[in-house]
N, C-alpha and C positions, 0 to 999 in steps of 0.2 A: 705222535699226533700232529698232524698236518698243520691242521685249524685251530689255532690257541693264540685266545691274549692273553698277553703278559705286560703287564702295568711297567714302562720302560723306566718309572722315574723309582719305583721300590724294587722292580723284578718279583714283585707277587702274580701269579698266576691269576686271572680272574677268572677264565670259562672254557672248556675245551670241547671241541665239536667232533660229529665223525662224519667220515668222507660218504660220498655217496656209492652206493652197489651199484654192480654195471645194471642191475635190472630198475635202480631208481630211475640213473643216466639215460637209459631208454625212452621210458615213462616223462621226463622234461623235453626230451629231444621231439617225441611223438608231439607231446601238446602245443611246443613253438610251432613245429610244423602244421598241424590244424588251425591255431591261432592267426598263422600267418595268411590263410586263406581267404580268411575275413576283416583280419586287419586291412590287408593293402585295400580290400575295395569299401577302405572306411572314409570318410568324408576328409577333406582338410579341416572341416571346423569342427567337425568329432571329435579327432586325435589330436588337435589344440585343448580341447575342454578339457582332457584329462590331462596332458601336459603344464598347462597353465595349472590347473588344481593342483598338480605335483608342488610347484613352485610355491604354491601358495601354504602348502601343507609346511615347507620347511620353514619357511619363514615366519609364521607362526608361533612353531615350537622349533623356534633356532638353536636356542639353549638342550635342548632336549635331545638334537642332531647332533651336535657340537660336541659332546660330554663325551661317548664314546671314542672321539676321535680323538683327544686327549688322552682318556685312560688307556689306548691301543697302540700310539707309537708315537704320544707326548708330546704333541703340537700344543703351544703357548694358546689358551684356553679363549682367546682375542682373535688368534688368527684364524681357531676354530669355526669362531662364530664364523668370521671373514669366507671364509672357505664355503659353507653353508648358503649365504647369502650369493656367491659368485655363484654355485651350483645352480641357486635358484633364476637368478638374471638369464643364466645361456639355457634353462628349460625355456621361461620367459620369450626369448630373443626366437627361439625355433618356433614356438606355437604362435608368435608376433608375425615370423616370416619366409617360413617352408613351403608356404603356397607359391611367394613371390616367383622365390627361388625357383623353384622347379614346374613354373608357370612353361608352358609348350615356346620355342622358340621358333621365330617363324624366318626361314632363311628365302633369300630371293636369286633362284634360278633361273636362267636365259628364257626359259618358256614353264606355265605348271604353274604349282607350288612345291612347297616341303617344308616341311615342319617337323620340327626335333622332341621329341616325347619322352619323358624322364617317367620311369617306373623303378621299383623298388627290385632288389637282388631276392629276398628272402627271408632267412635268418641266419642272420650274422652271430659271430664268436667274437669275443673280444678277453684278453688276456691283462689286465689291469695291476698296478703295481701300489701298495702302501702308503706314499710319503703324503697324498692328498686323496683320502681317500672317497671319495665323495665328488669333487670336482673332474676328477678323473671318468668315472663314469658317467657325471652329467654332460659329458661334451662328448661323450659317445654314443648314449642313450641317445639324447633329445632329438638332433638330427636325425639317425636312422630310424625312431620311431615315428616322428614328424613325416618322411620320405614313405613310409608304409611297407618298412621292415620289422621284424622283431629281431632281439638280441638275447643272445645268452651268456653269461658273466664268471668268469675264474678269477676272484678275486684273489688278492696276495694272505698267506697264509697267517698273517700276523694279524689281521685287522676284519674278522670274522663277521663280528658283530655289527660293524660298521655297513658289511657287506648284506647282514641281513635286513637291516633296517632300509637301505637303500630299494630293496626289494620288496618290501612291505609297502611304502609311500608308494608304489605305484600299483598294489593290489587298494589300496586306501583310497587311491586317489581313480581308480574306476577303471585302471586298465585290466585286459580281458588276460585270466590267466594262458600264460605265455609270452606275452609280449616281452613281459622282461622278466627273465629267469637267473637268480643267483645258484653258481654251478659251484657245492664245495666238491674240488674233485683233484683226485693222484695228478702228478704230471704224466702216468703214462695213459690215463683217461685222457687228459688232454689231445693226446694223439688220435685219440679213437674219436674222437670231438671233430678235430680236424678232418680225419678221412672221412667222416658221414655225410654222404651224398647230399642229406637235406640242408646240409651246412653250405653258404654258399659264398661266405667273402670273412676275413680273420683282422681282427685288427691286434697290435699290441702294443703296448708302452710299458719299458721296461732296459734291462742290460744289453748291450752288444750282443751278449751269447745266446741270451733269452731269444732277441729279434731271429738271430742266425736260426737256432734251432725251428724255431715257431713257422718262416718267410721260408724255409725249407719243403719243411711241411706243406705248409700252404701249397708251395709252388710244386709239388710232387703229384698234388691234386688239381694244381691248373684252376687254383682260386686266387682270387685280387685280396691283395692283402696293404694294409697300412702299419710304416712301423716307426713309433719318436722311441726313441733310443739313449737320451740322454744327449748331456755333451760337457766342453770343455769353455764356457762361455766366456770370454776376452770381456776386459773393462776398460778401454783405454782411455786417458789423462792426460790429453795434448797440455802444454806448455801454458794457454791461457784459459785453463780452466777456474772457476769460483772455485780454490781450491776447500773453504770451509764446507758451502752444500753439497761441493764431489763427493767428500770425504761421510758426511753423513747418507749421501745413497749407495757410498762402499758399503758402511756397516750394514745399510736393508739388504743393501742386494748379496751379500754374505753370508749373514745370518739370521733371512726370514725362514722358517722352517729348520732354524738350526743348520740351514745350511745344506739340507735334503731336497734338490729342488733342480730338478735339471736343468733349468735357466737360473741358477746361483752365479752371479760371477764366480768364478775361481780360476783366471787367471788373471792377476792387478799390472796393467804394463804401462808406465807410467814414462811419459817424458821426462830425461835428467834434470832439466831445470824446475820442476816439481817437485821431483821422487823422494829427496831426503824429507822432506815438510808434510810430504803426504804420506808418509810411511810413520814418519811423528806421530801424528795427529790420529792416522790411522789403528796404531798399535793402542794409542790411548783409548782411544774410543770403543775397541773390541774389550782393552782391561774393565772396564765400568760396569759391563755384562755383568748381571748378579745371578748364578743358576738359583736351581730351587723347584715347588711343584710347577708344576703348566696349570695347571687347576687355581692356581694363586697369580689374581691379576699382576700383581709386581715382582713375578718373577719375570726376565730378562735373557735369562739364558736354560733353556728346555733339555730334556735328556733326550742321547739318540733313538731310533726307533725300535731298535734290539740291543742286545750284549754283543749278540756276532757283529755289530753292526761297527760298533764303536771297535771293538777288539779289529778288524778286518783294517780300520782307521786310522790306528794307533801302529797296526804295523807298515802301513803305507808309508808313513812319518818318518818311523824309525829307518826301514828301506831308502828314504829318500835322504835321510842324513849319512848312514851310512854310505852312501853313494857324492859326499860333495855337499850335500844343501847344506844351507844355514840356517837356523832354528833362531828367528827371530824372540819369538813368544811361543807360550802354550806346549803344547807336542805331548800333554800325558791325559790320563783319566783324571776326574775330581774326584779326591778323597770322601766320599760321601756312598751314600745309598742308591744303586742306579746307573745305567749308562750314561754318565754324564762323562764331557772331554772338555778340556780349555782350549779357548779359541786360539788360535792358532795362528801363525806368520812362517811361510818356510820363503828365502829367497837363495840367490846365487846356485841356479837350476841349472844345468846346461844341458846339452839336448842328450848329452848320454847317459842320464838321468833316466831311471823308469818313472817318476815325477815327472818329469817335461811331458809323457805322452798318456798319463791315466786320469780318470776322474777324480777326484777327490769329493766325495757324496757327505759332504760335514761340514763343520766347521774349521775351513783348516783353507787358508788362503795362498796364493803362489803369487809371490812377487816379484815381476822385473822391469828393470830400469832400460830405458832405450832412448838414442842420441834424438832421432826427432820424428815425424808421422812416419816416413816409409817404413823406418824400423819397426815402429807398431806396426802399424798392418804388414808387413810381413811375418815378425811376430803371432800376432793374431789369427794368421793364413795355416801357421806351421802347425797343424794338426789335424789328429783322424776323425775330429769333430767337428761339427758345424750347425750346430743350433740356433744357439743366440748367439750376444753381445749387444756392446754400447759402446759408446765414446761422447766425450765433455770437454766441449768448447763452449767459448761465448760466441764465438763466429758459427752460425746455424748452417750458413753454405757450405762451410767449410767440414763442418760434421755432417752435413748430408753426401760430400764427395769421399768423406775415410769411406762413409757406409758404405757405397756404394761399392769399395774397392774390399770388403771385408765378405770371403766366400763360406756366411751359412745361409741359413732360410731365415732370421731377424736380427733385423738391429735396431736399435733405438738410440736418439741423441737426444744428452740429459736426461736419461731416465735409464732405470735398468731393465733387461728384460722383463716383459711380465706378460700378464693375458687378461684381456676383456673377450668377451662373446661375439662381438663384431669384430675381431683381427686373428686373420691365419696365424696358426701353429704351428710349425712341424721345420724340418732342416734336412740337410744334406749329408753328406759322407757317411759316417756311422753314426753319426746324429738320426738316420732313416731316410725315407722317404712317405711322401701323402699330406695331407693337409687335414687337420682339423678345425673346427668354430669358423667362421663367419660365413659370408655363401659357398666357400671354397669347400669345407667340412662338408656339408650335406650333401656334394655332386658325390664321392667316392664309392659310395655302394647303390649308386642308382643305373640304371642302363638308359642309354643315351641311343633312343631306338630313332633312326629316317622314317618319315613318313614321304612319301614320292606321290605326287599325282600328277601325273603326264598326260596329253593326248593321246588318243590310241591310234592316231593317225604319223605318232613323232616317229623322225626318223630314229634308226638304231645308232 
């Protein structure tokens, strides 16, 4: 069975779904494409009224949103909420300012006018992945529905339910069936997804191999595709850093989501005149974690999203000690009920380490010591990743120039990566390419048409 939860923190099975027949696939693929006929020549304050009502829908019944995403791959029952409420902001932020955005641009040529005209692609695909399961599609949806596209949605196979209600709130909330379609469908539907003509731009978020296979596709049909791919996101701890408040946005930005979070720090590169005090400090504060349900406010420490999840975790670990690392803390499962793992410290990595160049999608931290800035951001530089990162100084200039000299698509000083609705998303290298959230998100699947009016007297 494809589409199944399973309760990550007992491994009890909760519901199992079945895939769709190629003649349902049809039957959704038909109605986006009629839908979309009338969607794009819908008003900007139409397609706000139902958006905004979206937003308004979860926030409401936050707690009621929130619940499955817990029981489905055991997000801490707080961040749920949190998760829920962010969803709601970036519907909020698009039906606030889609019109702005994609208001006519008026350019000034030697003689004329011309004016640049933003229209909608179509209906878009989008291939969505588990860890957030909710936010993930609200910063896909909102824009390209805003823009006067419709989308249709392959959600991750673990988190079904989640995936249905999401599709719900927006027949609830007054959108016209099609606009936004939850697709449970095979991976080799997928493909048949992709090559269908009426399909007209792909997005995805998800693994390296996933983006490869998917941006293939895509490109084999000669469709614009966006793809966040994870990454490997550097924390670095110049020398005058507050090292008490660093040490407390270590442990957020390690272990919010358990650590499932492709802007997780998970590589800690810390200036030597720090690193012993912050690797102290550090290790203690990961020990204090208390697991338990995610459904219980004062649990502290969440189960992974699956068994494969953790097992796949567990042996990266063991790989990477075998290979040289040092196994600071943690490194096994918790004896208990559930994909639950102990947090984790591996350092003394070198770069012929399979560790030095892979994700680590958990809780499981990589730490190294370096003589002083260039060494971090070099550091920092040496990988196939490029998403996020940070760096923590008290000198702000001085964190604004690491930033500057550190090659993904974010960085943040004093603060760990993260996401609001007004600031681009997206990176570099196999981190992807495209942008999502703020005005940058919405331009992607629009077409960016010249409007020319010349004399008819103008020279050629």
């Amino acid at each position: 069975m494809a589409y199944q939860s399973t309760n990550p923190c007992d491994g009890k099975v909760l519901k199992t779904f079945e895939e769709l027949s190629d003649k349902q696939l049809e039957t959704a693929l038909a109605t986006a494409a009629t839908c979309f006929e009338t969607w794009r020549q819908t008003s900007f304050a139409a397609r706000a009224a139902v958006v905004a009502k979206a937003a308004a829908i979860l926030r409401a019944r936050i707690d009621e949103f929130a619940r499955p995403v817990t029981l489905e791959m055991g997000k801490l029952v707080a961040q749920a909420r949190g998760e829920v409420a962010l969803s709601a902001d970036i519907l909020d932020y698009y039906a606030d300012n889609a019109e702005t955005f994609l208001a006519p641009q008026h350019l000034e040529p030697g003689s004329g006018e011309a004016i640049v005209e933003s229209s909608p692609f179509g209906v878009l695909f989008g291939v969505q992945p588990w860890n957030f399961p909710y936010y993930q599609l609200a910063r896909f949806a909102a824009p390209n529905l805003m823009a006067g596209n419709v989308v249709m949605v392959k959600h991750a196979g673990c988190v079904p339910q989640c995936a249905i209600a999401f599709e719900n709130l927006w027949l609830e909330a007054g959108a016209p069936a099609g606009a936004y379609t939850n697709l449970l469908i095979s991976h080799g539907q997928v493909n048949r997804v992709i090559d269908d003509p009426r399909i007209k731009g792909v997005a995805l978020t998800g693994s390296v191999e996933a983006g490869k296979t998917v941006a293939a596709r895509a490109g084999l049909n000669l469709k614009k595709s966006t793809m966040e791919l994870g990454g490997s996101d550097a924390f670095i701890v110049l020398e005058d850093a507050d090292l008490d408040k660093t040490v407390q946005w270590a442990v957020w930005a390690k272990m919010n989501n358990t650590g499932q979070c492709c802007v997780a720090a998970k590589r800690f590169i810390v200036v030597e005149a720090l690193a012993d005090r912050f690797l102290d400090k550090f290790q203690t504060a990961l020990s204090a974690l208390a697991p338990g349900d995610p459904m219980d406010e004062t649990t502290t420490l969440g189960p992974l999203s699956t068994e494969a999840a953790l097992v796949q975790l567990l042996e990266q670990v063991k790989r990477a000690v075998a290979e040289g690392a040092t196994l600071v803390m943690g490194g096994k499962r918790i004896e208990r009920p559930g994909s639950f793992m102990q947090p984790t410290i591996l350092t003394n990595i070198r770069p012929g380490n399979p560790a030095f160049r892979e994700e680590f999608f958990g809780p499981v931290a990589l730490f190294f010591r370096v003589r002083n800035e260039d060494e971090a951001v070099a550091l920092a530089n040496d990988s196939d990743f490029g998403l996020g990162g940070s760096v923590f100084t008290k000198d702000v200039a001085r964190g604004r120039r690491v930033a500057s000299r550190i090659d993904t698509g974010m960085v943040f000083v004093n603060h760990p990566t993260w996401t609001t609705p007004d600031l681009p998303f997206g990176g570099v290298k196999n981190s992807g390419y495209g942008r999502e959230l703020s005005s940058m998100g919405i331009q992607e699947f629009v077409n960016k048409k010249l409007v020319r009016v010349e004399s008819i007297d103008a020279p050629a």
